[in-house]
C-alpha positions as CSV (number, residue, x, y, z in Angstrom):
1,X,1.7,32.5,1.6
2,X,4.4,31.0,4.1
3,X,4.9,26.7,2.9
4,X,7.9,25.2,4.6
5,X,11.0,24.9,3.0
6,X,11.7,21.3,3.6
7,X,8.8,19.6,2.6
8,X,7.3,19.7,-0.6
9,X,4.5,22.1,-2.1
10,X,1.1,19.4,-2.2
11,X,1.9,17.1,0.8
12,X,4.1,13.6,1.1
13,X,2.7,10.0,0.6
14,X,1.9,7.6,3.6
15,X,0.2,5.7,5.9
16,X,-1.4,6.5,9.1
17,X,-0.8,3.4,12.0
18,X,-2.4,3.6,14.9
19,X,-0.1,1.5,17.1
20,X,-2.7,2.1,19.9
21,X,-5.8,3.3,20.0
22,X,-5.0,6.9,20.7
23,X,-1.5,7.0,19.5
24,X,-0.2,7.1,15.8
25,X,2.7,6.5,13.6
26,X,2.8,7.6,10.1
27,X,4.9,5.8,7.6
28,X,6.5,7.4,5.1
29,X,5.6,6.2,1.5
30,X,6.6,6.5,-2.5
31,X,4.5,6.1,-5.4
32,X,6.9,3.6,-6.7
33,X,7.6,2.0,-3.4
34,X,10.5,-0.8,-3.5
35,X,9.9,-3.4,-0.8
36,X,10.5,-2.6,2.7
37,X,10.8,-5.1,5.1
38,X,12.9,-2.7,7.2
39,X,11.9,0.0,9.6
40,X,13.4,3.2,10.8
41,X,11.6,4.4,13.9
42,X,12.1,8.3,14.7
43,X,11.4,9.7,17.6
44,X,11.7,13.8,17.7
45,X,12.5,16.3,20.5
46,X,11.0,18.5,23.2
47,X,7.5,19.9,21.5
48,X,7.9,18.1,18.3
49,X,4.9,15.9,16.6
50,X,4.6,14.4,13.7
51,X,7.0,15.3,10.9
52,X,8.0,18.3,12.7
53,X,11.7,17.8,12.8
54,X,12.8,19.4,9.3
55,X,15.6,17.1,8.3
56,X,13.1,14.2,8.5
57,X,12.1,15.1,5.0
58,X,15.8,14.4,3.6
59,X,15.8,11.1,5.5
60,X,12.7,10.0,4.2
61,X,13.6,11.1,1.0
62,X,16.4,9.1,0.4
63,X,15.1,5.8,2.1
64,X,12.3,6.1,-0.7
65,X,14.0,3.4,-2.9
66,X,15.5,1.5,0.0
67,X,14.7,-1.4,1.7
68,X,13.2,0.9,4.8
69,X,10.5,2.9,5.3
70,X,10.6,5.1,8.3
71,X,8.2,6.2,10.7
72,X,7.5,9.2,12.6
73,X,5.7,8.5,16.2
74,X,3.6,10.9,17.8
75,X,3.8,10.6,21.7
76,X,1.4,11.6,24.5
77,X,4.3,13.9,25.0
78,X,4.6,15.4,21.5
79,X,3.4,19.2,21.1
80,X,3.1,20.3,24.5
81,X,2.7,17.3,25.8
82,X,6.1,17.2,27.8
83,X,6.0,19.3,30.0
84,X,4.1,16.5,32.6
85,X,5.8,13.9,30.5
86,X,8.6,11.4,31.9
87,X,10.9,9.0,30.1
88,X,9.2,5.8,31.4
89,X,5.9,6.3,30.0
90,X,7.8,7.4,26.5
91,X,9.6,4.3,26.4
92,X,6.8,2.3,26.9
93,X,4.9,3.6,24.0
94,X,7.7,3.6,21.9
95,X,7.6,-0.5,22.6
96,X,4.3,-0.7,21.7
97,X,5.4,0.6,18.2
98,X,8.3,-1.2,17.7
99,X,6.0,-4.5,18.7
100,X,3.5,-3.1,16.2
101,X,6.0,-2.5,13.0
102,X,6.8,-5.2,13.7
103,X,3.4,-7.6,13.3
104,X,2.9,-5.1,10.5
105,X,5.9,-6.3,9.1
106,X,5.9,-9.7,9.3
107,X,2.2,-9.9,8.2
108,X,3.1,-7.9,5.1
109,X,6.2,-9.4,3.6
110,X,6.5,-12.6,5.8
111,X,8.0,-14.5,9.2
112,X,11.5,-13.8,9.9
113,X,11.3,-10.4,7.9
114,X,11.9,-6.7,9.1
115,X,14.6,-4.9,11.3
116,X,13.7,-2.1,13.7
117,X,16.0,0.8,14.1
118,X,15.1,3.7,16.4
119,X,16.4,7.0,15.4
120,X,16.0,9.8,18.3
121,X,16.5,13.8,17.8
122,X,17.5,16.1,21.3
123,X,15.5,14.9,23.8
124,X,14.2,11.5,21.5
125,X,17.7,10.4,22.1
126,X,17.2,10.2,25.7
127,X,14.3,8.1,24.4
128,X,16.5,6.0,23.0
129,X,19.2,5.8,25.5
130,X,16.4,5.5,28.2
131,X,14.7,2.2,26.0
132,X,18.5,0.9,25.9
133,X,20.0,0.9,29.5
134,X,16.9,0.6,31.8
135,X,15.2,-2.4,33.6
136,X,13.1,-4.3,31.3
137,X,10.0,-4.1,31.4
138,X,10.5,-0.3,33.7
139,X,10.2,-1.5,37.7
140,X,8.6,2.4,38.6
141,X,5.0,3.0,39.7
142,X,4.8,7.1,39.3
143,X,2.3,8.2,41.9
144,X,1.8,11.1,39.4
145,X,0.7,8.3,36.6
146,X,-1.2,5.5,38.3
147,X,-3.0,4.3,35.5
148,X,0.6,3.5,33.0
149,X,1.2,-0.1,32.3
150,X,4.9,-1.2,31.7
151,X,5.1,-3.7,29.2
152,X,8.6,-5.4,28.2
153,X,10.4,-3.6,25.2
154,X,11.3,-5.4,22.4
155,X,14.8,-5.6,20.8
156,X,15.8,-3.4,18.3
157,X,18.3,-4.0,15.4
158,X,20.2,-0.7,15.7
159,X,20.1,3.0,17.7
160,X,21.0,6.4,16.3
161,X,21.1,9.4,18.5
162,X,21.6,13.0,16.9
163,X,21.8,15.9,19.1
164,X,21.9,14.3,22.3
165,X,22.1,17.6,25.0
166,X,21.5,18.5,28.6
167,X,18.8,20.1,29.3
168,X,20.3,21.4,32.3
169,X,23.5,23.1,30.6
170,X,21.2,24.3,28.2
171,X,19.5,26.4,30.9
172,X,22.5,27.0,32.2
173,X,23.9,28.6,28.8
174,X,20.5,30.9,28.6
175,X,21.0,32.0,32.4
176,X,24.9,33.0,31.5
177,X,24.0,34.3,28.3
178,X,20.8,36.4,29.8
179,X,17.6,36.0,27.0
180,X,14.5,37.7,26.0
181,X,16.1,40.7,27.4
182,X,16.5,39.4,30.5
183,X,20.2,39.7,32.1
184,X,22.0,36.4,33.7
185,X,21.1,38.4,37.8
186,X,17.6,38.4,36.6
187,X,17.3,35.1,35.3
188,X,19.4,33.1,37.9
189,X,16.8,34.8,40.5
190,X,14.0,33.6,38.5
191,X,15.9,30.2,37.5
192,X,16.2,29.8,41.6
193,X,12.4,30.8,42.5
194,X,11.5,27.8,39.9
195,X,13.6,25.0,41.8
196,X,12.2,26.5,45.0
197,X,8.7,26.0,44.3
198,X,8.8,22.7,42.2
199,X,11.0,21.3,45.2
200,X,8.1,22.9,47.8
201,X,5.5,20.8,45.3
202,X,7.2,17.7,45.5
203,X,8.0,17.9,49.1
204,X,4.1,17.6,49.6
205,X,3.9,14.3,48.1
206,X,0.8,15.1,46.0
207,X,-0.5,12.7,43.9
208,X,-1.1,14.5,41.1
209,X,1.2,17.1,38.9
210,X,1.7,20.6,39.8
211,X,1.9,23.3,37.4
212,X,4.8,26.0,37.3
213,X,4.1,29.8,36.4
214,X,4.6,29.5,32.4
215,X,5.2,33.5,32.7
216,X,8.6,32.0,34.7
217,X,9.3,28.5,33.2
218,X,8.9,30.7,29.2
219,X,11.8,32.9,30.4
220,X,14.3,29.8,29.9
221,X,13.4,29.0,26.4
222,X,10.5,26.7,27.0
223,X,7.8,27.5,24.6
224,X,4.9,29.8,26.3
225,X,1.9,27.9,25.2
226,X,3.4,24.9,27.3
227,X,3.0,24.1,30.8
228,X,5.5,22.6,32.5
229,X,5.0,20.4,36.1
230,X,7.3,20.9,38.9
231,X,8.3,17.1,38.6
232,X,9.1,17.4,34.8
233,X,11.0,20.9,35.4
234,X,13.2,19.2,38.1
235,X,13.9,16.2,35.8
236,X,14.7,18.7,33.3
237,X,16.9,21.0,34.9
238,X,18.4,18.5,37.4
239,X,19.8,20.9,40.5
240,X,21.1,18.0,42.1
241,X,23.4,17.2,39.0
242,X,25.9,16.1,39.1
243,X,25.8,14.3,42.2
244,X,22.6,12.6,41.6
245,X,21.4,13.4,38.5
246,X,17.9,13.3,37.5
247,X,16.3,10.3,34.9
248,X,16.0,13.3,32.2
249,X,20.1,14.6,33.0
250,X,21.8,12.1,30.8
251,X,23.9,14.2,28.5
252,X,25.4,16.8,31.1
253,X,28.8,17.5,30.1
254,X,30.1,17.1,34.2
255,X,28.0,13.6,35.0
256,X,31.2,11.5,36.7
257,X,32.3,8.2,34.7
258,X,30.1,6.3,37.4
259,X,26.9,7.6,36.1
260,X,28.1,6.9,32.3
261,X,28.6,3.5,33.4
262,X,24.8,3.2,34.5
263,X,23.5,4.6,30.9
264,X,25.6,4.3,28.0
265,X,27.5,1.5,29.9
266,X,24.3,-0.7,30.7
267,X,23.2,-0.8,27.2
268,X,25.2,-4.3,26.2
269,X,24.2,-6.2,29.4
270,X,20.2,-5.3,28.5
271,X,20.3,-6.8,25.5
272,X,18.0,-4.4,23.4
273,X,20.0,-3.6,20.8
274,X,21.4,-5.9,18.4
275,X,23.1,-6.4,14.8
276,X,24.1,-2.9,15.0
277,X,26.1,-0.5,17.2
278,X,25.3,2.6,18.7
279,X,25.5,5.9,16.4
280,X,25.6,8.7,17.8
281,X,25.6,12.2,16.1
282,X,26.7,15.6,17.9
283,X,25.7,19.0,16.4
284,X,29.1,21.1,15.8
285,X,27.2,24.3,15.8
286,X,24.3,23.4,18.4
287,X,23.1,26.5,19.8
288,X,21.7,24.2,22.6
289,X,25.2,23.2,23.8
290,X,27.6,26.1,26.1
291,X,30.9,26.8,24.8
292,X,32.0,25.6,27.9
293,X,31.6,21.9,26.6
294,X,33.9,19.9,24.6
295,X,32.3,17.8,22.1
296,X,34.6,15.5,20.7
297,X,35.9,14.6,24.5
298,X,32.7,14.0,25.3
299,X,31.7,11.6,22.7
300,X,34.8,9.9,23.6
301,X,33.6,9.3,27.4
302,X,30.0,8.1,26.3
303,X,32.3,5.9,23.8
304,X,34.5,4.8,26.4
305,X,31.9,4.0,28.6
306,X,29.6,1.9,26.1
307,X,32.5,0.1,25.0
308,X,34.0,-0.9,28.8
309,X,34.0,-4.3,29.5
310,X,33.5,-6.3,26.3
311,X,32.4,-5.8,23.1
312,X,32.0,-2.7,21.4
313,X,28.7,-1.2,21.1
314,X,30.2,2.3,19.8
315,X,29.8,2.7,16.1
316,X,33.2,4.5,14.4
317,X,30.5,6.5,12.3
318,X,29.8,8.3,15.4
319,X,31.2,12.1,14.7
320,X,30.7,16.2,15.5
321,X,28.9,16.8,12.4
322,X,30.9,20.1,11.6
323,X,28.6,23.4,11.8
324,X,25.6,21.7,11.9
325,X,22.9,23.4,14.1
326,X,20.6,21.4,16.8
327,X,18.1,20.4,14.2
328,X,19.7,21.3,11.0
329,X,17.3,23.2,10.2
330,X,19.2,26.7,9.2
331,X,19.5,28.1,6.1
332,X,23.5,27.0,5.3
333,X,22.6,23.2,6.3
334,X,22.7,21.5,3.6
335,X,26.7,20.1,4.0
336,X,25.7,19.1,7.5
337,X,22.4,17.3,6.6
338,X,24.3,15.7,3.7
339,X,26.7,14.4,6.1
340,X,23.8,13.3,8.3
341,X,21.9,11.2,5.4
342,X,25.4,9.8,4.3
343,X,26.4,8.1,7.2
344,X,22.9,7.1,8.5
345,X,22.9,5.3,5.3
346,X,25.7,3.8,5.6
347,X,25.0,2.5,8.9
348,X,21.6,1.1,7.4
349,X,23.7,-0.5,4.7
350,X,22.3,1.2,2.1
351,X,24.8,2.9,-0.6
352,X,23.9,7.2,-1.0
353,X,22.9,8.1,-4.4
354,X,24.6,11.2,-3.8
């Protein structure tokens, strides 16, 4: 009988929140709970849900006897809910968490109580970045998503991205690489048809989302149960990069200082985040990443680019966690998830037991 190797045999102690009426947030619990004012708000990646990402487990874990409790939201995006997702509408729920922890918190341990840090894995870290740097509340109205209601975010106490990629080098890296069988001609032919037609979609103006072929759009590593819209796919893939990049192409390894400066370098002027700087955790071994892309230079650019201008928003925590994989989820992780707890720890100011 196949039980996952990260989470124990029996199940794990919580609560289920329903920070609307549709959408949930389950809060990670011990039997011998210490008080936790504090909250750690994590926000997984493309087709994750609740508790899917594996080195949740260790985090949750060792915040047991801590002052904070973390949280695992589930999006409309989660599962296959991104492929017709977009960043806006993500954002906006995750506000109405982080507005919800914390009235939880407060009417639980008292006024003036509670921090709120939001923790983002892959594509939650464009979450993050996206809650950070953009208007406030988000000035859009989608066409594709008349009914969404912008509501103003709240400040958080603290950010944490870990494995923050592009999407579009990612799908760049499978094309070179060739996949499933498929060789780097084949796919770049396939890879072009996709544009073609989501472009030919768009150009329409139709007010609602059009579906790719999933027998294409599963031939770049996208999961084949998930369908993906033309609008999403073009976000995703960004062919316009890096001239004008798309809202989803944040972490491309070519985007020009410029666009940095819109992102990374708006974050201190919108005023979200506050009592603690911006972490920020690359995967040394990420699989996601081409070997065309240098990790440390780049964290130095997003570095350089928070920190322009004033004070520094960078935290010095912020590394290349050596070999870890995107989601540190392999077999020889455990030095790399170690490393991850440590410093995220740390950064909470809460000493390690180990």
């Amino acid at each position: 009988m196949h039980c996952s190797k990260f989470w124990p045999r029996g199940g794990v102690s919580g609560i289920l929140h329903h920070y609307t009426e549709a959408l949930t947030a389950f809060e990670f619990t011990s039997d011998t709970p210490a008080a936790q004012p504090n909250s750690v708000l994590f926000i997984g990646g493309l087709g994750d849900g609740l508790a899917t990402t594996e080195y949740l487990a260790d985090v949750a874990a060792a915040l047991k006897q801590t002052s904070w409790s973390i949280f695992s939201v589930t999006l409309s995006s989660a599962y296959q809910g991104w492929g017709f997702g977009h960043l806006d509408r993500d954002t906006d729920e995750i506000a109405r968490c982080v507005q919800y922890i914390r009235d939880y918190k407060k009417d639980k341990f008292g006024e003036g109580s509670g921090k709120v840090v939001l923790m983002g894995h892959s594509t939650g870290s464009q979450c993050v970045l996206h809650y950070l740097s953009r208007p406030n509340p988000h000035t859009t109205r989608p066409v594709f998503d008349p009914f969404l209601e912008h509501v103003e975010r709240p400040v958080v106490n603290g950010a944490i991205m870990q494995a923050p990629v592009s999407d579009r080098e990612a799908v760049q890296w499978v094309i070179k690489m060739g996949f499933l069988g498929r060789t780097p001609v084949e796919l770049q032919g396939n890879y072009d048809r996709l544009v073609a037609m989501a472009r030919a979609a768009l150009r329409r103006g139709e007010s609602t989302d059009t579906m790719l072929p999933i027998s294409l759009t599963s031939q770049f590593g996208y999961s084949s149960n998930t369908p993906v819209s033309c609008r999403r796919f073009l976000s995703l893939v960004s062919p316009d990069s890096p001239e004008s990049p798309s809202e989803d192409d944040l972490f491309s390894s070519d985007l020009p200082d410029d666009q940095h400066a819109k992102t990374f370098g708006a974050i201190r002027q919108g005023g979200l985040l506050q009592d603690r700087e911006l972490l920020v955790f690359t995967s040394g071994a990420d699989a996601s990443i081409p070997d065309w892309v240098d990790k440390e230079f780049q964290l130095s650019r997003w570095q350089r680019a928070a920190d322009a201008g004033g004070k520094a928003i960078w935290d010095p925590k912020s590394c290349v966690i050596p070999n870890a994989s995107h989601a540190l989820s392999n077999d020889d992780q455990v030095e790399p998830r170690r490393i991850l707890i440590e410093k995220v720890l740390a950064y909470l100011g809460t000493p390690s037991s180990g």
